[in-house]
C-alpha positions in Angstrom: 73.9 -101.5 84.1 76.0 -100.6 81.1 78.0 -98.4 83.6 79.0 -101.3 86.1 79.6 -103.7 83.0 82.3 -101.0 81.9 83.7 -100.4 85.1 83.6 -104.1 85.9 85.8 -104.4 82.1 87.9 -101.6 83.1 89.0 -103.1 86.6 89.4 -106.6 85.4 91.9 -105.1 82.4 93.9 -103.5 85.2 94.0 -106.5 87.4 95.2 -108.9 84.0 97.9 -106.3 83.4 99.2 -106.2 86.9 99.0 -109.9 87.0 100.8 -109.7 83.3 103.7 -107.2 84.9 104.6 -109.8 87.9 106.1 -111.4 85.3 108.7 -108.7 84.6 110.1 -106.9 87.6 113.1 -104.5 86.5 115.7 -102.2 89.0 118.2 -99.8 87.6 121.1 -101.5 89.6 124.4 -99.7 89.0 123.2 -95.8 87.8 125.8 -93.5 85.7 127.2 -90.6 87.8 125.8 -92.0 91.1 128.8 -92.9 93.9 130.9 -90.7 92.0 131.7 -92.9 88.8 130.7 -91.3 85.3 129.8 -94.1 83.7 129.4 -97.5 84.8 129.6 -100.8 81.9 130.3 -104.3 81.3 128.0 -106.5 83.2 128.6 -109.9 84.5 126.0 -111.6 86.5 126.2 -115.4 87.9 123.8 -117.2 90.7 125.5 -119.1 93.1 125.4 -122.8 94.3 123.3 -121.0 97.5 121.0 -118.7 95.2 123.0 -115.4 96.3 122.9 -113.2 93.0 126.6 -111.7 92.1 126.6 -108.7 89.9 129.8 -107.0 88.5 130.7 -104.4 86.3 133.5 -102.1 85.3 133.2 -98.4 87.2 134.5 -96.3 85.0 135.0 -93.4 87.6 136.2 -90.1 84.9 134.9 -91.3 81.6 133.1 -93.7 79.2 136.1 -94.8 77.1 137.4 -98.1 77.1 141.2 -98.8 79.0 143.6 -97.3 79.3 141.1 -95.1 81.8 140.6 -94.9 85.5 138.8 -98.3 86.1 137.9 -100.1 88.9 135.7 -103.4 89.3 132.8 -103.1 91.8 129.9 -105.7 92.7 126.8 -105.8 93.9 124.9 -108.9 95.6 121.0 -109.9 96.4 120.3 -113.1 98.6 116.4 -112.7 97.8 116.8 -113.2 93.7 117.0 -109.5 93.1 114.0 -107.6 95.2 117.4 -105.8 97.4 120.5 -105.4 96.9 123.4 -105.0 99.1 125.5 -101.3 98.6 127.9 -101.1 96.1 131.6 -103.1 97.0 134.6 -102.2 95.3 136.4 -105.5 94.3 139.8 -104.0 92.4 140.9 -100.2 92.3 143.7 -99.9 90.2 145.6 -96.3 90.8 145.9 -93.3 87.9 144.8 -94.7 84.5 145.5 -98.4 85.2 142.5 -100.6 84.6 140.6 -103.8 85.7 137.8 -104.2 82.9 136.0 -106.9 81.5 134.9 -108.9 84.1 133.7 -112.8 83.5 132.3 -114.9 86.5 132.1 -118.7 86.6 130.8 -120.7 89.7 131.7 -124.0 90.5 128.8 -126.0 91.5 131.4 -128.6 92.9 133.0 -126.9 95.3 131.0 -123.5 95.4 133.7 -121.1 94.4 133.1 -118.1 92.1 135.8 -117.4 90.2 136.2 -113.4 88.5 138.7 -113.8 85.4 139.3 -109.7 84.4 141.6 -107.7 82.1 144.5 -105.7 83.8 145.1 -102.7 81.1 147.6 -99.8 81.3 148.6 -97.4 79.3 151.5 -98.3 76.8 152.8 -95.9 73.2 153.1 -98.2 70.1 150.7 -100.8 70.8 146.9 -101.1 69.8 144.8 -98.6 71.4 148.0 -97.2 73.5 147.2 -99.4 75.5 148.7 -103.7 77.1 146.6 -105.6 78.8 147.1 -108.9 81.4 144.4 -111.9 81.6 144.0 -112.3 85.5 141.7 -114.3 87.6 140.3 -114.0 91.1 138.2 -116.1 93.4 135.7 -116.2 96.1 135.0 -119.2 99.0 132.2 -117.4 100.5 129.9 -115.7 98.3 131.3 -113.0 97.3 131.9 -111.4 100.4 135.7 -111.7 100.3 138.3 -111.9 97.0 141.6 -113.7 96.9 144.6 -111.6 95.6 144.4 -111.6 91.9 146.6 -114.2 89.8 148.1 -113.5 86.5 147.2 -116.1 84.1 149.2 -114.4 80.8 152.8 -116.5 80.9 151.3 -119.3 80.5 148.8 -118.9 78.3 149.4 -115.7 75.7 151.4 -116.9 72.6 154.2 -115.0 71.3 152.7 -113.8 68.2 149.5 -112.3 70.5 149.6 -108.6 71.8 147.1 -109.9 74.4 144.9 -112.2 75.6 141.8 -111.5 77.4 138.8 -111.9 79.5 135.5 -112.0 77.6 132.9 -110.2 79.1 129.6 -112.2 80.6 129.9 -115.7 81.8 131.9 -118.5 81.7 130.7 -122.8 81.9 131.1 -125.7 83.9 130.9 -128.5 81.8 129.1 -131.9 82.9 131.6 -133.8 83.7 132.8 -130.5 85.7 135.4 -129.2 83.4 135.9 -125.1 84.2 135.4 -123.6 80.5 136.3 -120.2 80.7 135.7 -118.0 76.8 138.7 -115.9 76.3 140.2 -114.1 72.8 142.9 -112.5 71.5 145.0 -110.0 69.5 147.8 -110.6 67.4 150.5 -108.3 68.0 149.3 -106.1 64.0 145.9 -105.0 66.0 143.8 -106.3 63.2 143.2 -110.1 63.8 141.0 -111.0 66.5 140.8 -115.1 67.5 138.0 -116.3 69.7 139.4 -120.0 72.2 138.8 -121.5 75.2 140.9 -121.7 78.3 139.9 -124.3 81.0 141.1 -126.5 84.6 140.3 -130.1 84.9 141.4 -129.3 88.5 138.8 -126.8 89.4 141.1 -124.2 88.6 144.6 -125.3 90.1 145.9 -124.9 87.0 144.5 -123.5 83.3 145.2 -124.2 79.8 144.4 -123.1 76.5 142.2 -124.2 73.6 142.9 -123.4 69.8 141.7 -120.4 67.9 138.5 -120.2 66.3 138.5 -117.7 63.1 140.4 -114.4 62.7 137.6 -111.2 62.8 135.9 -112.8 66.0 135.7 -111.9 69.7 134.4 -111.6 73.2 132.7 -115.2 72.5 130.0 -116.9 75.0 130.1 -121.0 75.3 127.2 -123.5 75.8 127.7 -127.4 76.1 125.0 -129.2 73.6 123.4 -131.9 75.0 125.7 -134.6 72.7 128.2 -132.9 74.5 130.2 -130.5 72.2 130.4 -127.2 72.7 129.3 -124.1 70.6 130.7 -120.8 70.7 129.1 -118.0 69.6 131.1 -114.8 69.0 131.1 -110.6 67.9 132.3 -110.0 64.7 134.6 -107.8 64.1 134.0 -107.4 60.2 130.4 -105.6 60.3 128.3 -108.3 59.2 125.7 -107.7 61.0 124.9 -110.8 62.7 126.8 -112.9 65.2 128.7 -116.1 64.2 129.1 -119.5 65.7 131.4 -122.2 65.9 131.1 -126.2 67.1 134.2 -128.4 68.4 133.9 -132.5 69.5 137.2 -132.1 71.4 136.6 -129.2 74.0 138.0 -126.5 71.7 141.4 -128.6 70.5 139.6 -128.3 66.9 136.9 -126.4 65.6 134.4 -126.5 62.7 133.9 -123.8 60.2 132.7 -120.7 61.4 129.2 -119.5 60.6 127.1 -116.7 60.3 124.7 -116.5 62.3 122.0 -114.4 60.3 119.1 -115.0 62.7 121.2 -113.1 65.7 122.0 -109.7 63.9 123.8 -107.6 66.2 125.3 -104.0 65.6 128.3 -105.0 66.3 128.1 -105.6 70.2 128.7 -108.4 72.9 126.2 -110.7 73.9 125.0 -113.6 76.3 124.4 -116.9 75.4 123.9 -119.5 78.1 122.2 -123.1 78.8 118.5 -122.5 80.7 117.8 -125.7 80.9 118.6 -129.7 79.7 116.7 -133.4 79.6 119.4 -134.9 81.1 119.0 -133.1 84.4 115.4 -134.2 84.6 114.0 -130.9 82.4 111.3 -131.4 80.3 112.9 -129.5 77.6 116.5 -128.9 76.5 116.6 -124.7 75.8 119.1 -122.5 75.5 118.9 -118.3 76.0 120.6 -115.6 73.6 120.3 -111.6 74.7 121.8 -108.7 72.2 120.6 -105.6 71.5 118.9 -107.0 68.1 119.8 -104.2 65.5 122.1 -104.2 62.5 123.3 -100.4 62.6 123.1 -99.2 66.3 122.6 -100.4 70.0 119.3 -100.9 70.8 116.2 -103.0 71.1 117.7 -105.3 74.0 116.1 -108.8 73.1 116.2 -112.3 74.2 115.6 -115.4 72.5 114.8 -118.8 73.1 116.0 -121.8 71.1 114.4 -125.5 71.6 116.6 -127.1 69.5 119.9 -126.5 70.2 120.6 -123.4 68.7 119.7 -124.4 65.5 116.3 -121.9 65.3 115.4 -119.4 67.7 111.9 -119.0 67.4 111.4 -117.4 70.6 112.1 -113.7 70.9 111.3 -110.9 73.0 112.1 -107.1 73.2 113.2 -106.3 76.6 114.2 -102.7 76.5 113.4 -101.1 72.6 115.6 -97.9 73.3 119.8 -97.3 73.7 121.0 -101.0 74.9 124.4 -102.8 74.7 126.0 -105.6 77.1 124.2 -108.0 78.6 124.8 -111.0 80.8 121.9 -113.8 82.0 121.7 -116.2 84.7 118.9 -118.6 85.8 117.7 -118.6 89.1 117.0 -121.7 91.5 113.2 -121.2 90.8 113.4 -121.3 87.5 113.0 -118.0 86.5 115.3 -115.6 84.4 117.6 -112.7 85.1 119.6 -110.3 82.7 121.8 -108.0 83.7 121.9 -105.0 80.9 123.3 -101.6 80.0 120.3 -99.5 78.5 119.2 -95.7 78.9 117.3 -93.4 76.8 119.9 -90.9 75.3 123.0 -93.3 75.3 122.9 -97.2 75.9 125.3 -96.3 79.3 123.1 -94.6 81.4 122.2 -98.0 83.8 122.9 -101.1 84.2 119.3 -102.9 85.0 118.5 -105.9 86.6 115.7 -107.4 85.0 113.9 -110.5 85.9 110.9 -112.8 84.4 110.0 -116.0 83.8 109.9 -118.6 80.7 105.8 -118.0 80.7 105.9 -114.3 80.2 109.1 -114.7 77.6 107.3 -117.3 75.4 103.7 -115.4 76.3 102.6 -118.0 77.8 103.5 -120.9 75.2 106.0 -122.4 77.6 106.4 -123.4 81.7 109.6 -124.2 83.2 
């Protein structure tokens, strides 16, 4: 008898923890040195108006480093919310050591479109990192399946004073009242100060303009609209700090509050996502937003996301998703509610994969929470 009771203990433990692991499912998506690229980085993921599941990244085809280098922009797309995946697409292939890097999607739930804003970097003596760079933007009418020829944005939006302006990695917003909010920064033409701002179309992207700066030792900021309507930016600091920082405006980035750190977020030093999951006013029974970083002070690693209730004031919520060699990330929300994070992560070096994780708000919040 004592035998069956311990079999029977033993059996229902492994049922509970396959039960427990439907909750995660994870698939190294884009895999260093496979289809002759070195290294691949940068994710951007974004779920269309249909449910198909976009997923870009740079393809750094020689080396790791960042432009100038040999890089090309290539996607990947699931239409069953990530079980398969269709085979790797080229999207832009620069030629020699010209770049396309840094890719940021935004879809338009109005008209459907998914728009790919990028960085066009090529080598260049005298300026910072040898290196001048071009803020362009792309779009697809049909899922992804076809691009448009790429437009450059830079006349009419780089200031004189900048060296650059450019794309910020991850995701960009659609407002409620359907503005196109698109998280950009810049580089003054020393190297040294970094400004975080917002460009964005009332026109669904006929035309773009630009927001003012927020700070000077920010970058590669993510926005979210607050349910009151403002909008908060949270941003990398360039000055190791240690933590992320944060910013509010009332005037869709014409004006900004003082920047903040953001103690709670500690970062290494690294990009991050930051996204609306859900909102009252759409019928939700909660307002929450998501955060993913690798959660370290000193190196890339321990790939974590949180979940705030409030607004970003706390985030109470947190989860490891990956405690090894992790860096860029980029979440989405699926049409059934549940969550998906594109990452870079690996054992040895954070740039060995980018995986495609997905989960729901039960198993994130251990079962505190339901969407």
């Amino acid at each position: 008898m004592k035998n069956i009771s311990l079999f029977f203990f033993c059996f229902l433990f492994a049922t509970l923890a396959i039960i427990g692991a439907e909750h995660i499912r994870e698939i190294d998506l884009f895999v260093s040195g496979q289809e002759d690229v070195a290294y691949y980085r940068i994710p951007a993921l974004v779920t269309s108006n249909k449910g198909t599941l976009i997923a870009v990244c740079d393809a750094r085809i020689d080396r790791v480093n960042d432009a100038p280098n040999n890089i090309d922009l290539v996607m990947k797309r699931s239409f069953d919310y990530g079980k398969t995946w269709t085979r790797m697409k080229t999207i832009i292939d620069f030629p020699g050591q010209e770049a396309a890097t840094d890719p940021c999607l935004l879809v338009d739930r109005i008209t459907g479109t998914i728009w790919l804003f990028y960085d066009y970097a090529i080598p260049q003596d005298g300026l910072l990192r040898n290196r001048k760079i071009w803020l362009y933007v792309m779009k697809s009418d049909d899922e992804g399946e076809t691009w448009s020829k790429p437009v450059d944005l830079t006349p009419i939006l780089k200031k004189p004073e900048w060296n650059y302006i450019a794309s910020s990695p991850g995701m960009a917003i659609q407002s409620r009242s359907d503005r196109l909010i698109v998280p950009t920064y810049s580089v003054r033409s020393e190297g040294k100060q970094y400004s975080s701002h917002l460009v964005y179309s009332d026109d669904h992207g006929k035309t773009w303009k630009l927001g003012a700066e927020v700070g000077l030792s920010q970058n590669e900021p993510q926005v979210v609209e607050l349910v009151d309507g403002s909008l908060m930016i949270n941003m990398r600091q360039m000055h190791k700090k240690g933590c992320r920082a944060v910013a509010t405006t009332k005037d869709w980035g014409e004006t900004w509050s003082d920047v903040i750190d953001e103690t709670v977020l500690i970062e290494p030093r690294c990009q991050a996502s930051f996204i609306r999951y859900t909102v009252q006013q759409s019928g939700n029974s909660k307002n929450r937003l998501l955060f993913s970083n690798p959660a370290s002070t000193s190196n890339r690693i321990n790939m974590t996301v949180r979940l705030s209730h409030d607004e970003g004031k706390t985030w109470p919520v947190s989860k490891v998703i990956h405690d090894g060699p992790s860096a860029y990330s980029c979440l989405t929300v699926l049409p059934d509610g549940t969550i998906a994070l594109l990452y870079e992560r690996g054992y040895n070096s954070p740039y060995e994969t980018i995986t495609f994780a997905r989960f729901s708000l039960e198993w994130l919040t251990n079962g505190r929470d339901k969407f």
